[in-house]
C-alpha positions as CSV (number, residue, x, y, z in Angstrom):
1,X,35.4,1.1,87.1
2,X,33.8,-1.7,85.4
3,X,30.6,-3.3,87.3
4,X,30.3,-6.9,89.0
5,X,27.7,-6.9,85.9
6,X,30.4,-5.8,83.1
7,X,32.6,-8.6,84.6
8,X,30.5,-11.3,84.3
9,X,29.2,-10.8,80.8
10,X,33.3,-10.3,79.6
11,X,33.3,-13.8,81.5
12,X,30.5,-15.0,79.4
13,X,31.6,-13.8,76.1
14,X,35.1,-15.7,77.1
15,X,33.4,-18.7,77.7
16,X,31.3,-18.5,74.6
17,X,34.6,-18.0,72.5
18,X,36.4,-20.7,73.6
19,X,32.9,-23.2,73.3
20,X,33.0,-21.8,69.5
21,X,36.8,-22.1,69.0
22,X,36.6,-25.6,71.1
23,X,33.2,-26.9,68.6
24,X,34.9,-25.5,65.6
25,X,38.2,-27.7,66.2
26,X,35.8,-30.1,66.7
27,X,34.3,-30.3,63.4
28,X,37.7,-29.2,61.4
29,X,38.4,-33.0,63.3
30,X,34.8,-34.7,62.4
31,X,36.3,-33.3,58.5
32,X,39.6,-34.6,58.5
33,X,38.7,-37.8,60.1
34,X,35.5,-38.4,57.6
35,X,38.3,-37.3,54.9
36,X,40.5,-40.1,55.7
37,X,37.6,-42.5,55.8
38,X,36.6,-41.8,52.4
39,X,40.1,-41.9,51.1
40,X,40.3,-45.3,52.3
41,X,36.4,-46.6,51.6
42,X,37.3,-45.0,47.4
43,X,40.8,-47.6,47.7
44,X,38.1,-50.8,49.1
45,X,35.7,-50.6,46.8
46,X,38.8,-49.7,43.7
47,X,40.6,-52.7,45.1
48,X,40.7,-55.9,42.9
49,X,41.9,-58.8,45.1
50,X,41.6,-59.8,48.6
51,X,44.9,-59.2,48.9
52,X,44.8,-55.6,47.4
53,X,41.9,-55.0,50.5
54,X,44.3,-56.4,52.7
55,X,47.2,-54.0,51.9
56,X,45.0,-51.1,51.8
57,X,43.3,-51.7,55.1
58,X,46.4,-52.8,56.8
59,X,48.8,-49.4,55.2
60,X,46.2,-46.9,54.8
61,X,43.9,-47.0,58.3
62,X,47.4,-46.6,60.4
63,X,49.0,-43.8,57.6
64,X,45.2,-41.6,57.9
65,X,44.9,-42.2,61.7
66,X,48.7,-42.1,63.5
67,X,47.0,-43.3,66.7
68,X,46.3,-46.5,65.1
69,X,49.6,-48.9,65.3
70,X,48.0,-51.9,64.0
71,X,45.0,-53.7,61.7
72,X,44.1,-57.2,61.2
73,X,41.5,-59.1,59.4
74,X,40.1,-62.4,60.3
75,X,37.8,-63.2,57.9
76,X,35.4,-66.8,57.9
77,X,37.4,-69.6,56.0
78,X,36.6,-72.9,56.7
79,X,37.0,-74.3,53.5
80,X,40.2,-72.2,53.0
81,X,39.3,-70.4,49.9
82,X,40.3,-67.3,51.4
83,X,43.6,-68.4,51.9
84,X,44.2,-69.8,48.8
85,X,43.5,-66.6,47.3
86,X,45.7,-65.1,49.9
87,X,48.7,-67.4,48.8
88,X,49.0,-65.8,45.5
89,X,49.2,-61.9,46.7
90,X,52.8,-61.2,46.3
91,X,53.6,-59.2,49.3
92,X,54.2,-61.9,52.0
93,X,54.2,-59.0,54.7
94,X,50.9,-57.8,54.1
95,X,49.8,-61.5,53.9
96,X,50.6,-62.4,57.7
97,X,47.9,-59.4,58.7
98,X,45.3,-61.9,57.4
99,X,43.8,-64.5,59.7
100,X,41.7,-67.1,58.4
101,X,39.1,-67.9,61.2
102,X,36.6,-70.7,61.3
103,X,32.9,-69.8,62.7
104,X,33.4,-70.9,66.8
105,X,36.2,-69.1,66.9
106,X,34.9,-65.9,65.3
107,X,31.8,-65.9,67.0
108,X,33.7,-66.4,70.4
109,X,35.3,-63.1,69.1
110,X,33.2,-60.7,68.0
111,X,30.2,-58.9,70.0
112,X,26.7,-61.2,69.8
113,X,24.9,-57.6,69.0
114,X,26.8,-56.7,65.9
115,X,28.5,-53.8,67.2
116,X,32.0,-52.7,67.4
117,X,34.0,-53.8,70.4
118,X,36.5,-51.2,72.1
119,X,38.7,-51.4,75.5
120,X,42.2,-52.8,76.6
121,X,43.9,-55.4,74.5
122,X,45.3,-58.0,77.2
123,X,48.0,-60.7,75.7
124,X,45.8,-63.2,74.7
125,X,43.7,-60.8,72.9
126,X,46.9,-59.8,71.1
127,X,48.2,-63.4,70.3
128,X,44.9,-63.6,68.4
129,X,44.1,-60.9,66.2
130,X,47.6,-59.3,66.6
131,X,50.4,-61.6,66.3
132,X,51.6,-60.2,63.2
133,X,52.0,-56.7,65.3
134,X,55.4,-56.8,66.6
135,X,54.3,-53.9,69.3
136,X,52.7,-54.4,72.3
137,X,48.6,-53.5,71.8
138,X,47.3,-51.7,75.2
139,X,43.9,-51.2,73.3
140,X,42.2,-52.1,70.1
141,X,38.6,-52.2,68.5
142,X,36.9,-55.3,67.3
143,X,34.4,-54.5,64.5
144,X,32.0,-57.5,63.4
145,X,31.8,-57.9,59.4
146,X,28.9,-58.9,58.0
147,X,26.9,-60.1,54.8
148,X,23.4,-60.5,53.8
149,X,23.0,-60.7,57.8
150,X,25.8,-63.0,58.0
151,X,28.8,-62.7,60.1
152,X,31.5,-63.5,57.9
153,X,34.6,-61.6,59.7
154,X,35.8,-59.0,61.7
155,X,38.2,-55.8,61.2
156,X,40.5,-55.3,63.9
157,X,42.6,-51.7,65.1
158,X,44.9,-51.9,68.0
159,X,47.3,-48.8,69.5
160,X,49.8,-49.1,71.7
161,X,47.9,-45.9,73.9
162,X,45.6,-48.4,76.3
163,X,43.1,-45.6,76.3
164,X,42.7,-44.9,72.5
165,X,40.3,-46.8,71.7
166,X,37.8,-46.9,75.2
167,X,34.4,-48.5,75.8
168,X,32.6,-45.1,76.1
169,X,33.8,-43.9,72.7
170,X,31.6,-43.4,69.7
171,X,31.7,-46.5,67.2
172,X,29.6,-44.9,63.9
173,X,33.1,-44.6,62.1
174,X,34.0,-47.8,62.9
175,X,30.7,-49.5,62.2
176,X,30.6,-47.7,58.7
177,X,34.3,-48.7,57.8
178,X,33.5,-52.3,58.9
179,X,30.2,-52.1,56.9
180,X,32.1,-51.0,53.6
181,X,34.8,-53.6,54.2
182,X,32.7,-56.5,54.1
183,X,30.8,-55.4,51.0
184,X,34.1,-55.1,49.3
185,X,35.2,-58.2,50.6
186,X,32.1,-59.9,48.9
187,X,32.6,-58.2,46.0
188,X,36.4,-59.3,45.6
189,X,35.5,-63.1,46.1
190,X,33.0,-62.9,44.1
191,X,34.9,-61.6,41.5
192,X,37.6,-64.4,42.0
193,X,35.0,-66.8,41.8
194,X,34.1,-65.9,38.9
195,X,37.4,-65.9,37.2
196,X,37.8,-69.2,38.7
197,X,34.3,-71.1,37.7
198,X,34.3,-69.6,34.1
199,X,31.7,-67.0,34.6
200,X,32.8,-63.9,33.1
201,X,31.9,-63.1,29.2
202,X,35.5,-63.2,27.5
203,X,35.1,-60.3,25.5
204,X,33.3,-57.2,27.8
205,X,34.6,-58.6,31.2
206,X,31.4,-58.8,32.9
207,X,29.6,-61.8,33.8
208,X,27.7,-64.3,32.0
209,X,24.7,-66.0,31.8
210,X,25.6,-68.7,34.3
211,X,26.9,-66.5,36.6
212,X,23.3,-64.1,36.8
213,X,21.0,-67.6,36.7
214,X,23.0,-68.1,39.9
215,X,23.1,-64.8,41.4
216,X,18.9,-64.8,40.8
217,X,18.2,-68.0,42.0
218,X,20.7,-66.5,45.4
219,X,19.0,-63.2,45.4
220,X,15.3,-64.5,45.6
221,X,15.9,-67.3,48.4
222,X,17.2,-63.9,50.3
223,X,14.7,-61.7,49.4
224,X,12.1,-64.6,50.7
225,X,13.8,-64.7,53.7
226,X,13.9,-61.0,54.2
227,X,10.9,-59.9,51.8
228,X,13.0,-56.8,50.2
229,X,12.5,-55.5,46.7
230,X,14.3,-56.9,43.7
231,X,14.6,-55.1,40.6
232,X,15.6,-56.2,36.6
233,X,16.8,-54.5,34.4
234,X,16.8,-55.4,30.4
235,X,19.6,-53.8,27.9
236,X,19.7,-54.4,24.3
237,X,21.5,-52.4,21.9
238,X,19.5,-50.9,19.1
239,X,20.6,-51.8,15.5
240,X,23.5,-54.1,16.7
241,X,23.4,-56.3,13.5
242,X,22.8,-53.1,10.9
243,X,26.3,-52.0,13.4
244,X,28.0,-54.7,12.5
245,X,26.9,-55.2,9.0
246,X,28.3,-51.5,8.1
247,X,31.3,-51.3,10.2
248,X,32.6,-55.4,10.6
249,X,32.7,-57.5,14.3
250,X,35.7,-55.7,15.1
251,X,34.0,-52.3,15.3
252,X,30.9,-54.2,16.9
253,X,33.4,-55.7,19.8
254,X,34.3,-52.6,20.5
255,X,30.9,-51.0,21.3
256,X,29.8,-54.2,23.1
257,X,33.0,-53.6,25.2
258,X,32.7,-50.0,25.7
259,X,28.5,-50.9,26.5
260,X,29.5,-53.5,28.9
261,X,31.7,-50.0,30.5
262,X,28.9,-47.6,30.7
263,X,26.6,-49.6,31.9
264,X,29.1,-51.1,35.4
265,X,29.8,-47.4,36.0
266,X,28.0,-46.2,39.2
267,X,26.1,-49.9,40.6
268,X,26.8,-50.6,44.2
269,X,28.9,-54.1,44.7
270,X,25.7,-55.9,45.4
271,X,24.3,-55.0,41.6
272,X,24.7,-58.0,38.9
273,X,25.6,-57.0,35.4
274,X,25.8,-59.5,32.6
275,X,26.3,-59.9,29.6
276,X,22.7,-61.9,29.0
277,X,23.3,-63.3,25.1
278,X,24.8,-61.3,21.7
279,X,23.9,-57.5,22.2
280,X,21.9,-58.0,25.5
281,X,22.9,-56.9,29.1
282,X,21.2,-57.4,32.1
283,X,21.4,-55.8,35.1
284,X,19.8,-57.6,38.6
285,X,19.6,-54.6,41.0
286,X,18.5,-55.9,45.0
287,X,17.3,-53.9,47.4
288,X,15.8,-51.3,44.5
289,X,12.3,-49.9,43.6
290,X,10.9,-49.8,40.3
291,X,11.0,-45.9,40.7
292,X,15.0,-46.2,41.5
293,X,15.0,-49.5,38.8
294,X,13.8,-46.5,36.6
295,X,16.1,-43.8,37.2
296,X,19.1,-46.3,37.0
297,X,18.0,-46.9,33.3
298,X,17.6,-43.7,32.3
299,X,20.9,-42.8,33.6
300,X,22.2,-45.6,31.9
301,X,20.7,-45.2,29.0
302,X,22.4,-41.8,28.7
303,X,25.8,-42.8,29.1
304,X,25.2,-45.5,26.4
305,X,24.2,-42.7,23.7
306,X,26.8,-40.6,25.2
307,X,30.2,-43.2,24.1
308,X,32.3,-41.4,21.6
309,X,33.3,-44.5,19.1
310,X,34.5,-43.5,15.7
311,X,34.1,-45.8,12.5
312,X,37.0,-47.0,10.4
313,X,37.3,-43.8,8.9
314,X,36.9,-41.7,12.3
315,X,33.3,-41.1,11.7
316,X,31.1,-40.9,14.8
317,X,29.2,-44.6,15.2
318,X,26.0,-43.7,17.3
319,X,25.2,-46.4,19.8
320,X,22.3,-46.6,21.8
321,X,20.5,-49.0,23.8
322,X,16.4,-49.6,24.9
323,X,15.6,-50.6,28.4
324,X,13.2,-52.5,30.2
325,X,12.5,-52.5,33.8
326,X,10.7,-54.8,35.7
327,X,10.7,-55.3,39.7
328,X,9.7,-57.6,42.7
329,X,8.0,-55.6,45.4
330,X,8.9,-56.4,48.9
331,X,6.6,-59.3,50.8
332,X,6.0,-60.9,47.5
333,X,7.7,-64.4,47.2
334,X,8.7,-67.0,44.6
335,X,6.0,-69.3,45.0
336,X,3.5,-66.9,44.3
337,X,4.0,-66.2,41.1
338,X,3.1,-68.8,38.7
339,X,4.6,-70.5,35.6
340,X,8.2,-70.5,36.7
341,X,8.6,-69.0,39.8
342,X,9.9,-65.4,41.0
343,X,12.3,-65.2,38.5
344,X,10.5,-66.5,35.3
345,X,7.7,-63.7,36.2
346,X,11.0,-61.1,36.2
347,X,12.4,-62.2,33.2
348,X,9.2,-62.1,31.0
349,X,8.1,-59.0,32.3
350,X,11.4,-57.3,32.1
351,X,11.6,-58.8,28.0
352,X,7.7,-57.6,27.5
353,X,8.9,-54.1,28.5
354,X,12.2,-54.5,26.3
355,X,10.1,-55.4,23.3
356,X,7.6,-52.3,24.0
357,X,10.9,-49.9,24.2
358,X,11.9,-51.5,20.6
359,X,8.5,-50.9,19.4
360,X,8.2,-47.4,20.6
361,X,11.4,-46.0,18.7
362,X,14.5,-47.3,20.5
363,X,16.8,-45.7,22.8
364,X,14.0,-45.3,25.3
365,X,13.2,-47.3,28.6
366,X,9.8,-49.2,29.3
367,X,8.6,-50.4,32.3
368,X,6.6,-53.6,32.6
369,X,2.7,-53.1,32.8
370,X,2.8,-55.6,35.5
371,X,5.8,-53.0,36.5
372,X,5.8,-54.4,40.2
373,X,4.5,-57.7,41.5
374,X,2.0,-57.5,44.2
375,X,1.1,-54.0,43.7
């Protein structure tokens, strides 16, 4: 006959099962739903119109997560470039999930603290962010998106269950979802603006000149309001004319093409790559240290002399490229450096360290001897 003792650790040892069965559903959960976030995060950052994000967030967010019935996005568009670039996405459906939203009514929206709102979706909540629904919402979540610090939108999920989405539930999902939409959304405008003003080099795709002497001049006035790092990045292919003398323009198109490739694979949407004059690229990398500026380039520089071209006669053309890296340390602004500014200090020493790399043998990457200002 089994003791009041036996009895209560065989009670024990059931409870502890089902807490280990219970946790381990739990993180098989965590998994899936972290899968399905990803899935949809690798389709934002792939997708190469507003209206593309659009469909994927509107489709994908209620085909990963069945409790989800409905998603909007009202996004800041008072001078209705937004929905211009709307009007031309073909599929009229996903267009009417899009709600251009000027700043009082936005801000009247969305939480003052940044954070994702969750709890019951009355009717005039729903006439707002969910007209486009067709099904009654009984709760939804609110997510604030935001740029350079900037509230520039908001992504909205509504189910018809009013106690799916509750005040008391975690919001680090929804936060990091609302975090990678809004980069992405940057990144697609910007990439329509580019297309639009005539700032993308013709023949590698990637920006030009104008575009990075704007992006600079944008990227110091926010890094002297915020005092964060800003790192430059110099790219100039080694023997380009001796290239082009052997093999003809056609073959050197192709390298600058395949070049302009390699060195966009990997950079965060925030990163600037140009195409800076003939065989030179530059790359204008915020928010970076000069030791991260540095491991960029050597990665880069890798998958440059890594690019399988063939010649006219399918012999192997070795391209490489040399490298130099300058970079603004955080708490040092424009007006302190003389002769130019900021980005004439950035420039120089980011050429002074290209020149060095040419010097040294090629295919190598140099960082300035005035590496980072203020240091």
């Amino acid at each position: 006959m089994a003791s009041p003792g036996d009895k209560e650790l065989a009670d024990l040892q059931r409870s502890f099962s089902q807490s280990r069965r219970h946790l381990e559903a739990q993180v098989r959960q965590n998994e899936r739903i972290w899968g399905g976030f990803r899935q949809i995060e690798i389709q934002l950052i792939g997708a190469q119109s507003l209206g593309e994000l659009v469909d994927t967030l509107v489709t994908r967010i209620p085909e990963m997560f069945p409790a989800v019935d409905c998603v909007s996005l009202a996004c800041l568009d008072e001078e209705y470039e937004l929905s211009r670039l709307m009007a031309t996405f073909s599929n009229r459906q996903t267009a009417r999930f899009f709600i251009p939203a000027d700043r009082a009514w936005l801000e009247g929206l969305v939480s003052p603290w940044g954070k994702p709102q969750l709890g019951r979706c009355d009717e005039q909540l729903q006439a707002r962010i969910f007209a486009a629904c067709g099904l009654r919402v009984g709760s939804c979540a609110v997510a604030p998106l935001t740029v350079h610090g900037g509230l520039i939108g908001c992504l909205n999920q509504g189910s018809q269950d009013a106690g799916h989405f509750s005040a008391d539930s975690a919001t680090d999902l929804l936060g990091h979802l609302a975090a990678v939409t809004a980069m992405c959304i940057d990144n697609v405008v910007n990439r329509e603006r580019l297309k639009r003003d005539g700032l993308t080099d013709a023949l590698t795709g990637v920006a030009n000149r104008r575009f990075f002497e704007r992006r600079l001049r944008e990227e110091l006035s926010l890094r002297e309001r915020r005092g964060n790092s800003l790192a430059l990045l110099l790219a100039d292919l080694d023997h380009f004319k001796d290239l082009n003398d052997r093999y003809g323009h056609q073959l050197g198109d192709e390298v600058l093409q395949q070049v302009a490739l390699a060195l966009s694979q990997g950079l965060r949407v925030s990163d600037v790559l140009v195409r800076y004059g003939g065989e030179e690229f530059a790359l204008l990398l915020p928010d970076t240290s000069v030791d991260t500026a540095i491991e960029i380039a050597q990665r880069l520089r890798t998958q440059v002399a890594s690019l399988a071209i063939n010649g006219p006669h399918a012999e192997a053309v070795a391209v490489t490229a040399s490298i130099g890296v300058a970079c603004l340390a955080p708490g040092t602004g424009p007006e302190s450096k003389p002769g130019g500014g900021a980005g004439m200090w950035l420039l120089r020493q980011a050429d002074e360290a290209l020149y060095r790399a040419k010097a040294a043998g090629r295919n190598q990457v140099m960082v300035a001897r005035q590496a980072v200002a203020g240091r």
